[in-house]
N, CA and C atoms as a LAMMPS dump frame, in Angstrom:
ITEM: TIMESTEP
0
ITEM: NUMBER OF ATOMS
261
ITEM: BOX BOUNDS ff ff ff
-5.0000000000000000e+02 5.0000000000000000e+02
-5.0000000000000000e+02 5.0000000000000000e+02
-5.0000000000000000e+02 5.0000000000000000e+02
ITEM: ATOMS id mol type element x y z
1 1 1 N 251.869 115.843 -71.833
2 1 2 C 252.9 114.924 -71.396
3 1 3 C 252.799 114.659 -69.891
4 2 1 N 252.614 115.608 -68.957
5 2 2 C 252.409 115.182 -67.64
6 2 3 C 251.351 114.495 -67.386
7 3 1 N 250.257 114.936 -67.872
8 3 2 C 248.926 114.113 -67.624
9 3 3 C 249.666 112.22 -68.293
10 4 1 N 250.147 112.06 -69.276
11 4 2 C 250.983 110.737 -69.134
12 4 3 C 251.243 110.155 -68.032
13 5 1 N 252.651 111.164 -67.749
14 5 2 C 253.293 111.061 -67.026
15 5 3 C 252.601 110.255 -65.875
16 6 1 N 250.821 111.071 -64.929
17 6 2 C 250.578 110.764 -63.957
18 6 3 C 249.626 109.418 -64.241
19 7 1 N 249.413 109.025 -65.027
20 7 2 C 248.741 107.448 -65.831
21 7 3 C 249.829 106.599 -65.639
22 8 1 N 250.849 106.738 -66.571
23 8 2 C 251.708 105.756 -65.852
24 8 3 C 252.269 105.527 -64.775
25 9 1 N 252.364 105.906 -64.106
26 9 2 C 252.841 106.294 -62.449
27 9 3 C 252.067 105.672 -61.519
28 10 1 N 250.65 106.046 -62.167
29 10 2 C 249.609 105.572 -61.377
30 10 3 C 249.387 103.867 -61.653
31 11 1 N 249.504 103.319 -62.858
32 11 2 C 249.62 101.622 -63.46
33 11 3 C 250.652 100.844 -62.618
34 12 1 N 251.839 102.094 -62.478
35 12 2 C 253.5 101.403 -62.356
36 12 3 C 253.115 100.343 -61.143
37 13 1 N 252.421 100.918 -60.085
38 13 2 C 252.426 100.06 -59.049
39 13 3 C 251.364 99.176 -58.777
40 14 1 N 251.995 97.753 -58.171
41 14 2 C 250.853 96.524 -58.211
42 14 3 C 249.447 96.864 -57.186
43 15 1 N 249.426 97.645 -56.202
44 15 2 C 248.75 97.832 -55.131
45 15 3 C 247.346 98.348 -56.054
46 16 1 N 247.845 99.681 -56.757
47 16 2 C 246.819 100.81 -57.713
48 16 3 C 246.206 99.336 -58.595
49 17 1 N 246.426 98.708 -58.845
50 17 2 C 245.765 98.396 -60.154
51 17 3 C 245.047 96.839 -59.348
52 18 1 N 245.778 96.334 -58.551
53 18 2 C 244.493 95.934 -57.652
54 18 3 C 243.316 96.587 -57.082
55 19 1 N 243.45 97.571 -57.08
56 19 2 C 242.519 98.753 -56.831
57 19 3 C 241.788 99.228 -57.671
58 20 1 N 241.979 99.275 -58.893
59 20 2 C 241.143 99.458 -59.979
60 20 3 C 240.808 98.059 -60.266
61 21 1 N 240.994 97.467 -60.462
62 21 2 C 240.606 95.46 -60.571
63 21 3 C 239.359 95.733 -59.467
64 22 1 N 239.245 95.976 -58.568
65 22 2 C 238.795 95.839 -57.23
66 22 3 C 237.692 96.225 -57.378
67 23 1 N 237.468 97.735 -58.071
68 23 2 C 236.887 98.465 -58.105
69 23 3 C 235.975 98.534 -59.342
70 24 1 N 236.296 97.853 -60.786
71 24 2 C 236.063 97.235 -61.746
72 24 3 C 234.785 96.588 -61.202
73 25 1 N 235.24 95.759 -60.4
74 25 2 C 234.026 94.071 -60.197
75 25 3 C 233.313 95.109 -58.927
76 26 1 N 233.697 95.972 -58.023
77 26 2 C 232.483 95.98 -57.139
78 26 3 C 231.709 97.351 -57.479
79 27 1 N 231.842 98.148 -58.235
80 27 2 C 231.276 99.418 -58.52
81 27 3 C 232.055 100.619 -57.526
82 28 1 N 231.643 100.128 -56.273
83 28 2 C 232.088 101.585 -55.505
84 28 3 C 232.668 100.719 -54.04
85 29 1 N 233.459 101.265 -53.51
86 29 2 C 233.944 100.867 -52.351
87 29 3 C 234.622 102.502 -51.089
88 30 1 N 234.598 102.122 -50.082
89 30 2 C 234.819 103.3 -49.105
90 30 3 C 236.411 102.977 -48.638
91 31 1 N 237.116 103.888 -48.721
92 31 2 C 238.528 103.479 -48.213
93 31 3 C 238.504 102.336 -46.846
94 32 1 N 237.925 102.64 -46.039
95 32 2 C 238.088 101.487 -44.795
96 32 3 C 237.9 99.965 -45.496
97 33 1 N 236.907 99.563 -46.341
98 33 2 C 237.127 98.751 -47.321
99 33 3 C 238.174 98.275 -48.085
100 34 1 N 238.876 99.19 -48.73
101 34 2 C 239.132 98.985 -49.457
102 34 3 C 240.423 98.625 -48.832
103 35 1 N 241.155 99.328 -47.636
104 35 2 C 242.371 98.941 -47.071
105 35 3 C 242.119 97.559 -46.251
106 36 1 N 240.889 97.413 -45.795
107 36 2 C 240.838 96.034 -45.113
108 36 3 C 241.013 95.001 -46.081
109 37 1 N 240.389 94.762 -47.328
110 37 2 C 240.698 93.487 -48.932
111 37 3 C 242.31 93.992 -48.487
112 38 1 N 242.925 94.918 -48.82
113 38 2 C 244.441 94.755 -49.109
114 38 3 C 245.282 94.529 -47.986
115 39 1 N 244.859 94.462 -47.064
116 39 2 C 245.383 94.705 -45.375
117 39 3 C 246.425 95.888 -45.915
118 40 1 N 245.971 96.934 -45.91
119 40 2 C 247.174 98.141 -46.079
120 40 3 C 246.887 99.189 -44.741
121 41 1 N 247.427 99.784 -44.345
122 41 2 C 247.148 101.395 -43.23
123 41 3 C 246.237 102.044 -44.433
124 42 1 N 245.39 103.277 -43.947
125 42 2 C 244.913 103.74 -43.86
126 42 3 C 245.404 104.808 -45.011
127 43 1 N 246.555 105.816 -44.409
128 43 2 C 247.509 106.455 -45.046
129 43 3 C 247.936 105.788 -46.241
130 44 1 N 248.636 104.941 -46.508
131 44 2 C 248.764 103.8 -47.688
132 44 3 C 247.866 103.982 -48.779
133 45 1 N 246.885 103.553 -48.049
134 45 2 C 245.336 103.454 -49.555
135 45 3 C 245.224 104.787 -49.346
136 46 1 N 245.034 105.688 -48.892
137 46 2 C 245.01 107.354 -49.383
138 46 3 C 245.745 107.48 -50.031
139 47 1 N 247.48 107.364 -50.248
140 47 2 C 248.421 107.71 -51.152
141 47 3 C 248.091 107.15 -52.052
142 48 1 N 247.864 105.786 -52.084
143 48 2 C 247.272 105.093 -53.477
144 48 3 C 245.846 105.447 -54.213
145 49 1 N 244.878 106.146 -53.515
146 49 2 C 243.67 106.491 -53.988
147 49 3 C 244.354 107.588 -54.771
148 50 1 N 244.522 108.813 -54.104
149 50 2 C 245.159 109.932 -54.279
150 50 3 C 245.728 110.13 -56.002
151 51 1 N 246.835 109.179 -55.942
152 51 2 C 247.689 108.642 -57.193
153 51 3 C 246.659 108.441 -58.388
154 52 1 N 246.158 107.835 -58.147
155 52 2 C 244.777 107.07 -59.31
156 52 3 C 243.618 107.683 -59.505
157 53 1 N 243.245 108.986 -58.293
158 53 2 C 242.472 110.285 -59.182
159 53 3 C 243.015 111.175 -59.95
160 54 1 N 244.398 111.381 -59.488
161 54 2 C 245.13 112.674 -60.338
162 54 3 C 244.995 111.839 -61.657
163 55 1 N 245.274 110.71 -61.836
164 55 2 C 245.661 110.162 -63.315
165 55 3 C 244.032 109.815 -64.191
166 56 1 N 243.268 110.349 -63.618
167 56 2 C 241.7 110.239 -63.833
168 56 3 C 241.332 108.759 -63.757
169 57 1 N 241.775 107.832 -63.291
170 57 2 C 240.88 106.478 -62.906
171 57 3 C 240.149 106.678 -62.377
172 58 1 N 239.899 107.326 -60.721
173 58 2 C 238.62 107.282 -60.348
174 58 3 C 238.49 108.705 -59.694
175 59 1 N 237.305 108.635 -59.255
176 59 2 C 236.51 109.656 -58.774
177 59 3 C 236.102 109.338 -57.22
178 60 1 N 235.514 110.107 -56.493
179 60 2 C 234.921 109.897 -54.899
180 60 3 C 233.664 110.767 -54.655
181 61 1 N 233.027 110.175 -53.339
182 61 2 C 231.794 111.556 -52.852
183 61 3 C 232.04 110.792 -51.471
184 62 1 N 231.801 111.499 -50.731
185 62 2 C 231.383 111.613 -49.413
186 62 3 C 230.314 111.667 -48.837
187 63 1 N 230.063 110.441 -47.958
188 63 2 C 229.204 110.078 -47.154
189 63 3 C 229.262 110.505 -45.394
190 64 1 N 228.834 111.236 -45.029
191 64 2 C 229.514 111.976 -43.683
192 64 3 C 230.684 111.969 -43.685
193 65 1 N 231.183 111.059 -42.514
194 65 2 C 232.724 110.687 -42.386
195 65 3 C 233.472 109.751 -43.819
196 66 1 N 232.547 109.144 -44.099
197 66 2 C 233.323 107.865 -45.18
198 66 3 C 233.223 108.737 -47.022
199 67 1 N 234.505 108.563 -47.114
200 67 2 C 234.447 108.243 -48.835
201 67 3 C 234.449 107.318 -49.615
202 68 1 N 233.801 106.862 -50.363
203 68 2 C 233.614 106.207 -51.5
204 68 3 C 234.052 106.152 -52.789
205 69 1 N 235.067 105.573 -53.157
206 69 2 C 235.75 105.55 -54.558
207 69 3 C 235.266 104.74 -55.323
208 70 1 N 235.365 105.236 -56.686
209 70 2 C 234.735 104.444 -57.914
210 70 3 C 235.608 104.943 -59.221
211 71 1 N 235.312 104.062 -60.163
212 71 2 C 235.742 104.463 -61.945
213 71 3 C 234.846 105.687 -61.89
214 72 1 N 236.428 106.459 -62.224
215 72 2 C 235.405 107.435 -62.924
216 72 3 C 234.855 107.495 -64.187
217 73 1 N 233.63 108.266 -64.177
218 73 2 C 232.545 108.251 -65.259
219 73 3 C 233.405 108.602 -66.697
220 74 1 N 233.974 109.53 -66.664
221 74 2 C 234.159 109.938 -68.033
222 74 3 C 235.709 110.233 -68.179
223 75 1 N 236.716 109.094 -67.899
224 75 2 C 237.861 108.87 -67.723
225 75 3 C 238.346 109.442 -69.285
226 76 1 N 240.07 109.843 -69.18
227 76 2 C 241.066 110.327 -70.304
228 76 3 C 240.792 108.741 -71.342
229 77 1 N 240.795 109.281 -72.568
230 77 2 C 240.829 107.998 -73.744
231 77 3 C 242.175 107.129 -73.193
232 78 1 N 242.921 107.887 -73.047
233 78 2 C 244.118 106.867 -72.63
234 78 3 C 243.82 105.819 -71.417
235 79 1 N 243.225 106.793 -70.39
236 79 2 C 242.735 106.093 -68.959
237 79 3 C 241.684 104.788 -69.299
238 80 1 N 240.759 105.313 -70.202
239 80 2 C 239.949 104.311 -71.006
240 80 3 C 240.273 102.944 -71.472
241 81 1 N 241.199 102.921 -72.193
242 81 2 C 242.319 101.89 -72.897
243 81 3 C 242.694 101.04 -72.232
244 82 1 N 243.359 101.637 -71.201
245 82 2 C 244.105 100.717 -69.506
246 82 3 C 242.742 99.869 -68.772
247 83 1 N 241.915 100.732 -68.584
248 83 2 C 240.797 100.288 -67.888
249 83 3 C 239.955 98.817 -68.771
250 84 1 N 239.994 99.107 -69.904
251 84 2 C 239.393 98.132 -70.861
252 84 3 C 240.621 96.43 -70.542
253 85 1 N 241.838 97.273 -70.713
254 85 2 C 242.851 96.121 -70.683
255 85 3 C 242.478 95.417 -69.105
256 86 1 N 242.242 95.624 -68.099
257 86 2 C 242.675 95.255 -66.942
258 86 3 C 240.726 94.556 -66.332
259 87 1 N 240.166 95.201 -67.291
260 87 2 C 238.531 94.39 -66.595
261 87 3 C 238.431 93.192 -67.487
């Protein structure tokens, strides 16, 4: 039920799922990216990245200083479902 819980939570807001839309069409993107497309702070798209790994949408690796977010590979069936609906 919590793992729910953090899927929907993570959908509820319009910012996250531009972010997965986003992330859909470009494969991988680095937060400085990804807050410049949304004009958001910095902090902002971290809370929103943050949100949308706990709920297994995506995944990251690190490049020195920069991270890189993407779909993750082997997302919850539920996470699956959403992801299918929204590409």
């Amino acid at each position: 039920m919590k793992k729910l819980q953090s899927i929907f939570r993570a959908m509820a807001n319009r910012r996250r799922m531009e972010i997965v839309r986003m992330l859909l069409a470009r494969k991988e993107m680095s937060v400085g990216a990804i807050a410049r497309v949304l004009k958001l702070s910095l902090p902002a798209i971290s809370r929103h990245l943050y949100a949308l790994t706990q709920a297994d949408f995506l995944e990251s690796r690190q490049e020195g200083l920069t991270i890189f977010y993407r779909i993750a590979n082997n997302p919850d069936t539920r996470v699956r479902t959403i992801l299918k609906l929204l590409a």
